[in-house]
LOMARKOL-909230 format. One record per residue (C-alpha): x negated, y, z. Coordinates in steps of 0.001 Angstrom, whole numbers, plus 500000, padded with zeros to 6 digits. Each point is the difference from the previous one (the first is absolute). Example, Ala and Ser with C-alpha at 12.3 -4.5 7.8 and 13.67 -1.06 7.14 Angstrom:
residues 2
487700495500507800/498630503440499340/
***
This chain:
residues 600
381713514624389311/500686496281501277/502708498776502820/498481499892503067/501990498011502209/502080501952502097/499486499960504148/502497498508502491/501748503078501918/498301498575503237/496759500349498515/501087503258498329/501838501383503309/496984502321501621/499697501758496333/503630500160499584/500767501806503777/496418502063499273/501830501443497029/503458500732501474/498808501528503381/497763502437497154/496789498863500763/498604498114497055/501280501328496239/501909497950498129/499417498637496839/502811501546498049/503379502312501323/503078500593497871/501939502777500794/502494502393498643/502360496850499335/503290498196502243/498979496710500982/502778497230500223/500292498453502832/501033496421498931/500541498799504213/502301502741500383/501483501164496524/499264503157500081/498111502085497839/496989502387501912/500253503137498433/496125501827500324/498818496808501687/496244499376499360/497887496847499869/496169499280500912/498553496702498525/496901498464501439/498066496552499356/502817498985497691/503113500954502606/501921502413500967/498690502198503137/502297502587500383/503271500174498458/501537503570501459/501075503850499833/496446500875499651/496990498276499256/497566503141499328/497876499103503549/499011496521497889/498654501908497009/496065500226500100/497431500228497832/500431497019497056/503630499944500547/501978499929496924/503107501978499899/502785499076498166/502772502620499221/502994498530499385/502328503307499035/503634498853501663/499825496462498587/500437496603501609/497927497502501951/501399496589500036/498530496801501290/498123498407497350/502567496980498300/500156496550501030/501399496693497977/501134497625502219/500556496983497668/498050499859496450/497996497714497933/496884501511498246/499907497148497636/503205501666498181/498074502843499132/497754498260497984/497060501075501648/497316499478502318/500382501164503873/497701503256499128/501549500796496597/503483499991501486/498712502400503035/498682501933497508/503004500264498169/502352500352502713/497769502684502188/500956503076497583/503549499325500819/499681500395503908/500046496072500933/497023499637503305/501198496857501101/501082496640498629/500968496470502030/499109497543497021/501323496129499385/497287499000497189/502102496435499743/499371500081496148/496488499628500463/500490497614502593/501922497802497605/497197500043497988/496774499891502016/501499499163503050/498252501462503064/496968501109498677/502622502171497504/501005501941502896/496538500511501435/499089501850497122/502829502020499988/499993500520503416/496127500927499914/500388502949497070/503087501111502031/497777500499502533/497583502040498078/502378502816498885/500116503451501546/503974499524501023/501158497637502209/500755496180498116/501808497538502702/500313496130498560/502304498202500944/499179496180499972/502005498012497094/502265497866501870/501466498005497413/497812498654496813/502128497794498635/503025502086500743/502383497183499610/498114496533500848/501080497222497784/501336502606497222/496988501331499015/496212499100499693/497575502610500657/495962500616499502/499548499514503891/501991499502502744/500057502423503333/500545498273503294/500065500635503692/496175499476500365/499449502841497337/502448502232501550/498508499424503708/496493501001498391/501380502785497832/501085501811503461/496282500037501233/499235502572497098/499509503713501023/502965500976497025/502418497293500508/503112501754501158/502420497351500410/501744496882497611/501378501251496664/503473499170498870/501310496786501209/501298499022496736/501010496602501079/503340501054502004/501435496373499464/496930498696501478/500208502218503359/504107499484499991/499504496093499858/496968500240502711/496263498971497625/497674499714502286/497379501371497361/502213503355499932/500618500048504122/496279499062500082/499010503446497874/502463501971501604/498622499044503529/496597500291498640/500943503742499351/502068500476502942/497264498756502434/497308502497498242/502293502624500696/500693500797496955/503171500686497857/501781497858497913/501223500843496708/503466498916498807/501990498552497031/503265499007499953/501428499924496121/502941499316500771/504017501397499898/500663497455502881/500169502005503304/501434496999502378/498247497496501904/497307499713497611/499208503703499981/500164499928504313/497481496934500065/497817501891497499/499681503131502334/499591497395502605/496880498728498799/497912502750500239/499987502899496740/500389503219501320/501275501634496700/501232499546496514/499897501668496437/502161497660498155/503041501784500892/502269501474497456/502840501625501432/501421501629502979/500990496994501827/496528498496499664/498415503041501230/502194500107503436/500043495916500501/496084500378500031/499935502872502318/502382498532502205/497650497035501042/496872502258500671/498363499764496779/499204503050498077/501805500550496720/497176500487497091/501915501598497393/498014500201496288/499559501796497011/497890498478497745/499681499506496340/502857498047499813/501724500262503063/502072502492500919/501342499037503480/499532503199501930/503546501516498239/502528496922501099/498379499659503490/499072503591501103/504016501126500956/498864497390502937/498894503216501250/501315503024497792/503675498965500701/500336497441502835/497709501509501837/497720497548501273/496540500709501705/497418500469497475/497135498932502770/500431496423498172/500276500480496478/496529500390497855/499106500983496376/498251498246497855/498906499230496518/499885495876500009/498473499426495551/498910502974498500/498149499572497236/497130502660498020/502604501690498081/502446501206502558/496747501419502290/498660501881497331/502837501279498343/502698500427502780/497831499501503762/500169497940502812/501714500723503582/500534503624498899/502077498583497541/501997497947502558/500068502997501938/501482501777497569/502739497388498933/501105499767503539/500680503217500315/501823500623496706/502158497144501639/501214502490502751/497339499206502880/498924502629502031/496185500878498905/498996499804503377/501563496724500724/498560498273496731/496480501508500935/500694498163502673/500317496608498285/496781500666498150/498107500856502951/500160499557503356/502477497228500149/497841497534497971/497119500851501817/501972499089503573/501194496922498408/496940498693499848/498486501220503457/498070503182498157/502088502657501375/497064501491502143/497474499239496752/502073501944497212/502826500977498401/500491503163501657/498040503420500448/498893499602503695/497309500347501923/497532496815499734/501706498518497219/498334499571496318/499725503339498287/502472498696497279/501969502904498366/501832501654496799/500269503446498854/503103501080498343/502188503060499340/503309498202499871/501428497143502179/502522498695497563/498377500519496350/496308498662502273/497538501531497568/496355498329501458/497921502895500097/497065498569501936/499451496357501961/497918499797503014/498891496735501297/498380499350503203/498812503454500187/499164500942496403/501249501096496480/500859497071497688/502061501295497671/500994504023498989/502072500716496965/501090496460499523/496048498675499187/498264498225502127/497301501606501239/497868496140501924/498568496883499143/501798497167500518/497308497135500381/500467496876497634/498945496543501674/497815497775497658/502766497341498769/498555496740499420/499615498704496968/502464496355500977/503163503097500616/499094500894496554/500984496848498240/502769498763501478/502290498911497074/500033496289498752/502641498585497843/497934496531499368/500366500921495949/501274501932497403/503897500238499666/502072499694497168/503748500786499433/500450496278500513/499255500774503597/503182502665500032/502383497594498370/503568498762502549/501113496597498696/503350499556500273/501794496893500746/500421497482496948/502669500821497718/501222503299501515/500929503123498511/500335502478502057/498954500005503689/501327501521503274/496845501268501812/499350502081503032/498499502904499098/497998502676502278/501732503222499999/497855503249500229/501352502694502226/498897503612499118/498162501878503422/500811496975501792/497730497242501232/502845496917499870/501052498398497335/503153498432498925/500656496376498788/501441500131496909/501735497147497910/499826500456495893/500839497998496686/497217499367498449/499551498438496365/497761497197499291/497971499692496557/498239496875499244/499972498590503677/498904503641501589/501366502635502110/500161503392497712/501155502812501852/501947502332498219/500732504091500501/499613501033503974/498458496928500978/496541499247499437/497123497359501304/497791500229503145/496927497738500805/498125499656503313/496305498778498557/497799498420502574/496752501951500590/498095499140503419/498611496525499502/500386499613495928/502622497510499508/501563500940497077/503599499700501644/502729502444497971/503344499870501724/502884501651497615/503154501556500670/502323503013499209/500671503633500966/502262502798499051/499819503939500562/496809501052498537/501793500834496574/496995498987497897/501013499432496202/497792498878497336/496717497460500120/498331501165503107/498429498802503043/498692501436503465/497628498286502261/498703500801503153/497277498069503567/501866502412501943/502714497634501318/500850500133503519/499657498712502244/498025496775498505/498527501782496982/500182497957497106/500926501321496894/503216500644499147/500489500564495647/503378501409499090/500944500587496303/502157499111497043/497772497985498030/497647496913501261/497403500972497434/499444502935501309/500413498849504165/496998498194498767/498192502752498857/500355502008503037/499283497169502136/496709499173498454/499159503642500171/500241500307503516/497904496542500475/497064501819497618/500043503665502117/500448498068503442/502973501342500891/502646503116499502/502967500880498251/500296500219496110/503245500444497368/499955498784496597/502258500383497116/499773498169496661/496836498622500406/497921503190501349/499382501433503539/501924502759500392/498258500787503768/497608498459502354/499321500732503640/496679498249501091/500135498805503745/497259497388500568/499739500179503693/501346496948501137/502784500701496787/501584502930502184/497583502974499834/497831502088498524/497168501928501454/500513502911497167/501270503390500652/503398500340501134/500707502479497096/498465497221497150/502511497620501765/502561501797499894/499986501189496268/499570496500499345/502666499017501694/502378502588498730/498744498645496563/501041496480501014/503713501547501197/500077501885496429/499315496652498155/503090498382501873/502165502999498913/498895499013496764/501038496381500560/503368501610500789/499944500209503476/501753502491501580/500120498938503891/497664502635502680/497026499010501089/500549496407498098/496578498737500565/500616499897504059/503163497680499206/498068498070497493/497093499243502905/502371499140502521/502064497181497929/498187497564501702/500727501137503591/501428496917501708/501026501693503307/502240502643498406/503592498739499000/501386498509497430/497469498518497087/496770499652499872/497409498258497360/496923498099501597/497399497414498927/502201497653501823/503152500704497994/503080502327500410/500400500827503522/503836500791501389/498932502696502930/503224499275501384/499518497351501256/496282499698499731/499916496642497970/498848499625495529/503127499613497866/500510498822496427/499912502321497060/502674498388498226/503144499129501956/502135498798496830/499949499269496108/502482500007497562/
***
């Protein structure tokens, strides 16, 4: 059966009060379960709930006077109804899939409603990218919010991206019937030093009446961090610790706390609550990257749900941050997030609040999921043909393209060197002897080469540098066009031979990930929409992709979730060093810095 858009409750009201006051059936009652009660915390033991046009009617001690004829009747034996899940903060792109194959994946696992920042695309195709998202968002039978890309490039005059967002496209972005507000304001030095391009966007948002997304990146919580909160964001999921958590809170913004694929900032932030206490009205979960591999395999806000509450929150209180609170954050209190009367028939089945088994999804008023399958289609937009060739490196590389020339007659080198950080999106700036052989850098043991390849307009730019953590060993090389935010390509290996290999690889499949090893491809993921996506089955993704983080194992990696780092090492609004096509970017202090700093 297709999604049929889903009535306003004002257009929906004379069914919905027909059905409570018992004088129309509805379309489904559950009964024999406890409903919780997410407004008051409280869990309705022998509650029962009538769902009609796609919302809840009657949500009460007894709902046998809406059963008629055609009513489907749910028994639910003693277990749970909660709200349906909401992520507040999360990029689609990450998953490696296309708006409908991530709902699709994400549905079985009890997620009904997602507030979207497509920015990668936007990078790419600019704002006819995030159309297309935002038009198969639209199409799916749970509730997809975008959130207009504020900030493509991320860091003007560090990076150059495909396209460029500005105020214009954000002030016609907000017209759209699924624009919920501006994504992350990545550019926090930007707002902090007054741009009128990011005040402009902000406005833009703020005079929609809309909600503006924040970013702040950084440890600095003085007079930066106050101007910041000044300009506009009303919350943040860059924070990493306690401290950041309760600074955020403390102007009025909410607190997104995340659990991705790589990120694992719910632990070192949650005690905000657990231990000092703090109102958990303002603090959100959400999932940020998560990428094809970590849906399948290990879920999506259930598994956040779950990780908060192994930290020691309350299951109540973290059900909380997952439902209703995001969905008041961004003016959808009375809309979802919570079983009520009028709101959308969201809702998860489940015998256990802590271990959250998903027993069956309902979304807007009917089953999507039981026994962790989906059980609806999720509508796939017809991708043009442009978003499907979207990678141009200008010609083929070599390893000549890889090579670091050092200064003239030096041996060794002093370099900066980028610093990977396991489950953490900064980096650290490194400084590392490195020997020179017949006038080039060779990196030796931990260290190891990185490239950011040029890929939007075909230049054939290569700019080189150095980075340490992966633990690769032998001749082996990594590429990926999933580099945010601009998207290039970033190639990391051990040998320029085979950098070149992967690079030209990516150039002949349009886009993805692939490993190689001694001159063979050891895995390939194929993502040639727009170089971020594929349109495949979550579950082919996925296996692919866990056959990409197999072949980096083999490369002797041993880091978790090492492709998320690897895609981020061009981020050039996350402290401390970043690689772009414009050089190697200090992030703290926003400006490009030499590679080589002295030579012996």
């Amino acid at each position: 059966m297709e999604h049929q858009p889903l009535k306003s409750w004002a257009d929906s009201a004379a069914t919905l009060v027909a059905v409570a006051a018992g004088r129309a059936p509805a379309d489904m009652v559950l009964r024999g379960g406890k409903v919780v009660n997410v407004h008051t915390r409280e869990v309705l033991d022998g509650w029962q709930v009538a769902i009609s046009a796609g919302r809840f009617a009657y949500v009460g001690p007894d709902a046998s006077h809406c059963i008629g004829l055609g009513t489907e009747i749910i028994e639910l034996g003693g277990r749970y109804l909660i709200p349906g899940l909401c992520d507040g903060h999360m990029h689609i792109e990450s998953g490696m899939l296309t708006p409908a194959e991530f709902a699709s994946a994400v549905i079985p696992h009890g997620t009904t409603t997602m507030f979207t920042d497509p920015h990668e695309i936007a990078n790419v195709l600019g704002l006819r990218g995030v159309r297309l998202m935002h038009d198969e968002a639209l199409m799916q039978p749970i509730s997809i919010y975008t959130q207009m890309p504020s900030c493509a490039p991320s860091a003007p005059g560090l990076e150059t991206t495909g396209y460029e967002i500005g105020p214009d496209d954000v002030a016609e972005a907000m017209t759209w019937p699924g624009i919920i507000g501006l994504g992350e304001m990545m550019n926090f030095p930007g707002v902090v030093s007054g741009s009128q391009q990011m005040l402009a966007e902000i406005a833009a948002t703020q005079n929609a009446g809309k909600t503006v997304g924040g970013h702040y990146a950084s440890p600095d919580l003085g007079p930066d961090f106050h101007a910041y909160a000044a300009g506009g964001p009303a919350d943040d999921h860059e924070g990493t610790c306690e401290a950041d958590a309760i600074a955020r809170v403390r102007q009025g913004m909410r607190s997104m706390m995340r659990l991705g694929s790589a990120w694992y900032d719910v632990e070192t932030q949650i005690t905000a609550i657990t231990e000092k206490g703090l109102d958990s009205r303002n603090f959100i979960l959400c999932t940020d990257d998560c990428h094809s591999g970590t849906l399948v395999n290990e879920g999506h806000m259930n598994r956040v749900l779950r990780h908060a509450i192994e930290c020691g929150c309350d299951p109540l209180v973290a059900l909380q941050m997952a439902t209703i609170n995001t969905a008041t954050h961004f003016g959808l209190e009375r809309e979802l997030g919570s079983i009520a009367p009028g709101r959308r028939a969201d809702l998860i089945v489940t015998s256990d609040l802590k271990a959250l088994p998903i027993e069956r999804v309902i979304a807007h008023g009917r089953t999507v999921a039981e026994a962790g399958e989906i059980t609806v289609i999720c509508p796939h937009l017809d991708w043009p043909e442009d978003a499907r060739h979207t990678v141009h490196l200008g010609h083929e590389l070599s390893a000549t393209n890889f090579e670091i020339k050092a200064p003239e007659g030096a041996k060794t080198v002093t370099a900066k060197v980028i610093g990977v950080v396991e489950n953490q999106a900064p980096t650290e700036a490194l400084k590392r002897e490195i020997p020179v052989k017949q006038g080039l850098l060779e990196p030796e043991g931990a260290v190891c080469q990185i490239a950011l390849v040029e890929r939007h307009r075909g230049t054939g730019e290569v700019v080189n540098a150095l980075v340490e953590g992966f633990g690769y060993q032998g001749s082996m090389a990594m590429a990926s066009t999933v580099a945010h935010d601009s998207h290039h390509m970033i190639v990391v290996g051990t040998d320029r031979a085979q950098m070149a290999l992967a690079a030209n690889r990516l150039a002949e499949v349009g886009g993805g990930v692939t490993v190689w090893k001694d001159g063979e491809e050891l895995a390939l993921v194929e993502l040639p929409i727009a170089g971020l996506m594929s349109d495949r089955p979550a579950k082919e993704v996925a296996a692919k992709a866990d056959q990409m983080v197999a072949a980096m194992g083999v490369c002797g990696c041993t880091l978790n979730n090492a492709y998320m780092q690897h895609s981020l090492l061009a981020l050039v609004v996350i402290p401390s060093l970043r690689i772009s096509d414009l050089g190697l970017v200090d992030v703290t202090r926003f400006e490009l810095t030499n590679l080589i700093e002295d030579t012996q």
